[in-house]
C-alpha positions in Angstrom: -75.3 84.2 206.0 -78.0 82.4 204.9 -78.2 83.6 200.9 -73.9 82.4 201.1 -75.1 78.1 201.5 -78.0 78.6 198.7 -75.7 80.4 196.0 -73.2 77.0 196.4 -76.0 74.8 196.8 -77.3 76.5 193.9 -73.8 76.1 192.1 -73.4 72.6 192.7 -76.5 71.0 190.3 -74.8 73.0 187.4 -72.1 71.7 188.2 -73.3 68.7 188.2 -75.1 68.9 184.9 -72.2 70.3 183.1 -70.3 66.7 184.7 -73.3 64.7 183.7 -73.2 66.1 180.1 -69.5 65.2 179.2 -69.9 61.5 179.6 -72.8 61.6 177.1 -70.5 63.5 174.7 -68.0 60.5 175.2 -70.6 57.8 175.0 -71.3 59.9 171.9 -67.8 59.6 170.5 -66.9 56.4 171.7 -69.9 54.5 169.7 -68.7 55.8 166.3 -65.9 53.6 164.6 -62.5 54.6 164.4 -60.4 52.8 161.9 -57.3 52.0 163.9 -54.8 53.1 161.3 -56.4 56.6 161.5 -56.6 56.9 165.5 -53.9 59.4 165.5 -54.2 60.7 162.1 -54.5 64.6 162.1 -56.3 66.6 159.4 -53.5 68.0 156.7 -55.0 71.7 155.4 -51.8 71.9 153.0 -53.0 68.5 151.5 -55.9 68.8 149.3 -57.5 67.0 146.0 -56.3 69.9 143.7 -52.5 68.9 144.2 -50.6 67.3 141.7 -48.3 64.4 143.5 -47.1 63.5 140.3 -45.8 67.0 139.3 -41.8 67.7 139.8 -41.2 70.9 140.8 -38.2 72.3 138.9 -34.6 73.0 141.2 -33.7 76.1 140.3 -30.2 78.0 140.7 -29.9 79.3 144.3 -32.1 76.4 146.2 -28.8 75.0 147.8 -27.8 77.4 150.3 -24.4 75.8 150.8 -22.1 73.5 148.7 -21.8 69.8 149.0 -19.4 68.7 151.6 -18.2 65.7 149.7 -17.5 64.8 146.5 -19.2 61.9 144.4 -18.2 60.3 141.0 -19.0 57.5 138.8 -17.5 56.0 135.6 -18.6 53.8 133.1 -16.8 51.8 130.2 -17.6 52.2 126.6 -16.7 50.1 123.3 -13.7 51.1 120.8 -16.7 51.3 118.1 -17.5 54.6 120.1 -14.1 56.0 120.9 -14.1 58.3 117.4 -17.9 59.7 117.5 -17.3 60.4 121.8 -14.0 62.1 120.8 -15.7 64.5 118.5 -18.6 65.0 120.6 -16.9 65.3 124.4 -16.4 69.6 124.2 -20.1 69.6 123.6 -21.0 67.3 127.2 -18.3 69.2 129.0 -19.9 72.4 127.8 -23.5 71.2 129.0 -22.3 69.7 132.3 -20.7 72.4 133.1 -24.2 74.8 133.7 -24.9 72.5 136.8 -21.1 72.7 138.1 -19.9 68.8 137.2 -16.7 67.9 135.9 -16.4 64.8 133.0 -13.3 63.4 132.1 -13.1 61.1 128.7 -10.6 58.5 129.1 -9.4 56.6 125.7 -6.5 54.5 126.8 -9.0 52.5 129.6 -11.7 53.5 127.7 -13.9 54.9 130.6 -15.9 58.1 130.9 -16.4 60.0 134.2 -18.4 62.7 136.0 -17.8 64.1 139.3 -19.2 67.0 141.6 -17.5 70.4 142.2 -17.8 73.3 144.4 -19.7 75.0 142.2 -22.8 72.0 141.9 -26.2 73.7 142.8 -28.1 70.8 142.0 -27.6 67.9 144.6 -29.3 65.1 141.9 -27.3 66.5 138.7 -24.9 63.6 139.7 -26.7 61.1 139.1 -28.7 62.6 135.9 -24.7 62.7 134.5 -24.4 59.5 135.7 -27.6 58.5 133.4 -25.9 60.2 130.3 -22.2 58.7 130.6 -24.5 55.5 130.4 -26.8 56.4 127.4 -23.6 57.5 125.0 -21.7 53.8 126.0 -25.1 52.3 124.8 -24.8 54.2 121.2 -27.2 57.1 121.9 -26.5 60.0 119.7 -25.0 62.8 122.2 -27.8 65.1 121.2 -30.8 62.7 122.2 -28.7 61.6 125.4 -28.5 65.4 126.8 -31.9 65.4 127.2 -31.8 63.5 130.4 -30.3 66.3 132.2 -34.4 67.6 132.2 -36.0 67.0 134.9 -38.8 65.4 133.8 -36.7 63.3 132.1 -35.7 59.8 132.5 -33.9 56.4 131.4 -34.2 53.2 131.5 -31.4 50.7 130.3 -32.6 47.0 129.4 -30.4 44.2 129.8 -32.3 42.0 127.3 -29.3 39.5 126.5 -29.6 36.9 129.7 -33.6 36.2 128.7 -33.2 34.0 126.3 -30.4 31.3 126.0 -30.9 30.1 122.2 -28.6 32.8 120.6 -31.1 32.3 117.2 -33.8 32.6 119.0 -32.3 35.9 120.6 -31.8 37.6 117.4 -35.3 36.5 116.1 -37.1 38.3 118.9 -35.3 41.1 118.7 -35.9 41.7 115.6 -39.4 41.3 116.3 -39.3 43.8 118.9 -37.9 46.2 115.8 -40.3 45.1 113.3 -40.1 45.5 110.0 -38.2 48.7 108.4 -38.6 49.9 112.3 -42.8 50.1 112.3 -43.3 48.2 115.6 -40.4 50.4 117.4 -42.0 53.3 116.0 -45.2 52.5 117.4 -44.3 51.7 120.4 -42.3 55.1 121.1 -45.4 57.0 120.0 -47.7 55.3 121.9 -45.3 55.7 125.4 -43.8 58.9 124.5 -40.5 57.6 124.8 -37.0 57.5 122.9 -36.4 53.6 122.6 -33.1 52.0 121.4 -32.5 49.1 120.6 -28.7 48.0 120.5 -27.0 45.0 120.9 -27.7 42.9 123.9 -29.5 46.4 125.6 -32.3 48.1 124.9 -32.0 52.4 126.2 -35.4 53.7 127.6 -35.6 57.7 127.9 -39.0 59.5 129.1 -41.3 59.8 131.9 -42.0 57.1 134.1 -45.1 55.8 133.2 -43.7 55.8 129.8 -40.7 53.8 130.8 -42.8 51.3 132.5 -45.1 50.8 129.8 -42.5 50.0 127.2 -40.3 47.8 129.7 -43.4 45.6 129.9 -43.7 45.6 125.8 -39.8 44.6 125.9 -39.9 41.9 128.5 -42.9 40.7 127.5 -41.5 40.2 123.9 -38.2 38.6 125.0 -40.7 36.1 126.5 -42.2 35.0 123.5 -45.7 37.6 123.5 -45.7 39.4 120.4 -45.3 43.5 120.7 -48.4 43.4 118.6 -50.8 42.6 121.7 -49.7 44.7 123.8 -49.3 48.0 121.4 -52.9 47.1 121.1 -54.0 47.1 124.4 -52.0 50.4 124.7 -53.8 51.8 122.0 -57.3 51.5 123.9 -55.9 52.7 127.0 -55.3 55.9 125.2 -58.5 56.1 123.7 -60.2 55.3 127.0 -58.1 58.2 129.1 -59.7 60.8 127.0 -63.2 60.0 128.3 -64.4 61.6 130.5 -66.7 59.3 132.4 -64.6 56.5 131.5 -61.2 58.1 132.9 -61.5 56.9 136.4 -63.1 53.6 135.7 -61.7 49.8 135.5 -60.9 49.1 131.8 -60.7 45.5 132.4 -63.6 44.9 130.3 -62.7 47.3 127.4 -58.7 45.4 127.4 -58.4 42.7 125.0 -57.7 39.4 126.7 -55.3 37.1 124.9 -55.2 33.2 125.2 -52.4 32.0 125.5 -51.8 29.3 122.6 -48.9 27.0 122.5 -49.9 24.0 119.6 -47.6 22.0 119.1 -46.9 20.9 115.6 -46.8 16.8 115.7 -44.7 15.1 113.0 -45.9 12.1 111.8 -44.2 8.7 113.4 -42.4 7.1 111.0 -43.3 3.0 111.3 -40.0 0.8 110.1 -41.5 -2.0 108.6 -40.8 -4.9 110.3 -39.2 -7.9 108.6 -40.6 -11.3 109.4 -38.1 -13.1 111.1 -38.1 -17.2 110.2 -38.5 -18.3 113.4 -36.3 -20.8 115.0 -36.2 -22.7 118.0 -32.4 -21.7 119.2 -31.0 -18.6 121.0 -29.0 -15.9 119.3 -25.7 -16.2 119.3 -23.6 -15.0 122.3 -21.7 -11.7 121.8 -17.9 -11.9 122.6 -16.8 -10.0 125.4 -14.4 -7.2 125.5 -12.0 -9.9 127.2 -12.6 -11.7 123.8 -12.1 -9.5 121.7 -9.2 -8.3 123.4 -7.5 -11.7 123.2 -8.6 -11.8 119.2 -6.6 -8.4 119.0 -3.7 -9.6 121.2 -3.8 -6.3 123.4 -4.8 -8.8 126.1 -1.3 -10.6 126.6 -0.1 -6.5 126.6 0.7 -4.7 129.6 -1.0 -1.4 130.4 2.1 0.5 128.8 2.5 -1.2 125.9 -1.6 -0.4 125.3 -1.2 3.1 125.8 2.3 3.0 123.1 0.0 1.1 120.7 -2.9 3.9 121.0 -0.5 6.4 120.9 0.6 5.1 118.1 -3.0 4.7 116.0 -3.9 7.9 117.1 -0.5 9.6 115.3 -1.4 7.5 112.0 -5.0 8.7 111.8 -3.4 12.4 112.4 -1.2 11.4 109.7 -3.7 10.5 107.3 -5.8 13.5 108.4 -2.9 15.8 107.4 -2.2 14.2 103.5 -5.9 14.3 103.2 -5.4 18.5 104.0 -2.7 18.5 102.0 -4.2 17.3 98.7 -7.2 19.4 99.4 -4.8 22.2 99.6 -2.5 21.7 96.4 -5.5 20.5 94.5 -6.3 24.4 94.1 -3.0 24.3 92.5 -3.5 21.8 89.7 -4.2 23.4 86.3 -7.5 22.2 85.3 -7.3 19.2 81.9 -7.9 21.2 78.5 -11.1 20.2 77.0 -10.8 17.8 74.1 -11.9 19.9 70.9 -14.3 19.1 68.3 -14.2 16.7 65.3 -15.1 19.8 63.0 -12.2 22.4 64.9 -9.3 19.3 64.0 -10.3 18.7 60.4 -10.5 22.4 59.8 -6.6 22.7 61.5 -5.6 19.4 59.5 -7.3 21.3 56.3 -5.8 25.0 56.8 -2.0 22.7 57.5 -2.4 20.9 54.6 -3.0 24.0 52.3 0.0 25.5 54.0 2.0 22.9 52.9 0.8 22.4 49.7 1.6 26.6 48.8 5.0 25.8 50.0 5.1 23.1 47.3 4.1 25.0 44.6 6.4 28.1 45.5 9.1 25.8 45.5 8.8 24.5 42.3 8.0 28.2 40.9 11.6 29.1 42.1 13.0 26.2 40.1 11.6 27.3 36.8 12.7 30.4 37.1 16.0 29.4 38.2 16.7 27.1 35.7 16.7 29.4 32.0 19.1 31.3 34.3 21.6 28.8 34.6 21.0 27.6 30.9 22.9 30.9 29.3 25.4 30.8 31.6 26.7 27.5 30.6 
């Protein structure tokens, strides 16, 4: 009976220590900082440093386990310049579309081009790749450069480059900046950003990865903004260089980037001074302009009544169309008047006078040859 109370009363300080050690545990615990964005964040072991984010993993045949339940479609116009070349190209797009199950349908009398999904689409986000191309061959892009979108690392960009600057001069001068000379700049740019660039009419088409697309999107914005391409395929350029280093890679480049002021000088035409006349001066005001109520009463519209004003404007404005006209009209016929013969030279008339008076002179003498002959003739017979 006695050993019974000394096992529990030999239980109870363990207990007691075991109670007296968690509290230090969560004193422990309690005095290291928790961020408060992290205080319910749990450790991810499929999430490690040696993942690629950026990496899209290709969709391949057989991933969709069931068709799509509804059907989406889009449609885009296109310009009569690029009815004929889509016409002779369109079997080829149908052929291609149809590996990923989509329909397109080439319309010439709207002039509209359209995709749609089937039952047989395996790849949910073909749509909208379809969607991309439809868009890329109504901006000019040769049909086999534009099938490359349906990749999946892949992408476009279209540029609406027209509404940036309102001087249509000043339009065409910077886009033909962005183009440079026999192409160079555009050629620079696409090799620097790995992307297919086009530049036509009031667009410009993008195709490549994103960070490509980005890249030259700045370069095109920034040149429809007045910056030069040049500065910014330059920075480009050392970023390029600098990603190939290997301590440099994950650094700030700030310091190796050039950094362009930004240099608006004005050019300042010289003032023009009028000289000024010296004026004699006199000790009178000018003399008061008349009114219009004068000079109405010097025309006589003033004693007219509102009518009879808008009869006599009528009136002059008829005769200056008038005149306008028989001014038009002479222009006009005067491209019908044979233009005055030039007068010819002293020399050219005596020579003609000369050459007409030998003529007649021959004429004289053949005459009087005839006569000669003609007259022992007559002679016998009488």
């Amino acid at each position: 009976k006695s050993s019974e109370p000394r096992e529990e009363a030999g239980e109870e300080p363990a207990a007691s220590k075991s109670q007296e050690s968690e509290p230090q545990e969560d004193q422990g615990t309690e005095d290291t900082p928790v961020n408060k964005n992290k205080k319910y964040r749990k450790p991810k072991p499929w999430d490690h440093e040696g993942i690629d984010h950026w990496k899209v993993e290709p969709f391949k045949q057989g991933e969709m386990k069931c068709s799509l339940l509804e059907e989406s479609s889009f449609a885009t116009l296109f310009p009569k310049y690029r009815e004929l070349y889509l016409k002779e190209v369109w079997p080829v797009i149908t052929k291609e579309l149809e590996k990923f199950g989509i329909s397109c349908e080439l319309n010439l009398i709207e002039g509209s081009m359209s995709v749609k999904t089937t039952r047989k689409t395996w790849d949910p986000y073909a749509i909208l790749k379809a969607r991309d191309l439809i868009k890329l061959l109504a901006r000019s892009v040769p049909a086999a450069q534009a099938l490359k979108i349906m990749e999946d690392d892949t992408h476009c960009d279209i540029i609406k480059i027209s509404g940036m600057v309102r001087n249509q001069d000043r339009f065409v001068k910077r886009r033909q900046r962005l183009i440079g000379p026999n192409g160079s700049t555009l050629k620079a740019l696409e090799l620097l950003t790995k992307c297919y660039i086009l530049v036509q009419g009031n667009t410009v088409s993008c195709m490549g990865s994103f960070q490509g697309l980005k890249q030259a999107r700045k370069v095109i914005v920034d040149c429809m903004n007045n910056i030069h391409p040049i500065y910014n395929i330059k920075a480009l350029m050392i970023k390029r260089e600098l990603a190939k280093d290997e301590k440099l890679k994950d650094e700030n480049w700030d310091r190796f980037l050039p950094k362009f002021k930004k240099r608006n000088a004005k050019t300042k035409k010289p003032k023009v001074v009028a000289e000024k006349k010296e004026k004699d001066y006199t000790p009178f005001p000018p003399p008061q302009q008349p009114s219009k109520i004068d000079q109405l009463m010097e025309s006589g519209e003033f004693f007219l009544s509102e009518e009879q004003r808008k009869e006599k404007r009528k009136e002059e404005r008829s005769e200056t169309r008038r005149e306008e006209k028989a001014a038009r009209d002479r222009e006009r016929k005067a491209a019908f008047v044979p233009p005055k013969e030039k007068k010819k030279k002293k020399r050219e008339e005596a020579e003609e006078h000369h050459e007409a008076a030998a003529d007649k002179v021959d004429v004289r003498e053949l005459a009087a040859s005839f006569k000669k002959k003609a007259a022992p003739a007559l002679g016998g017979a009488r």
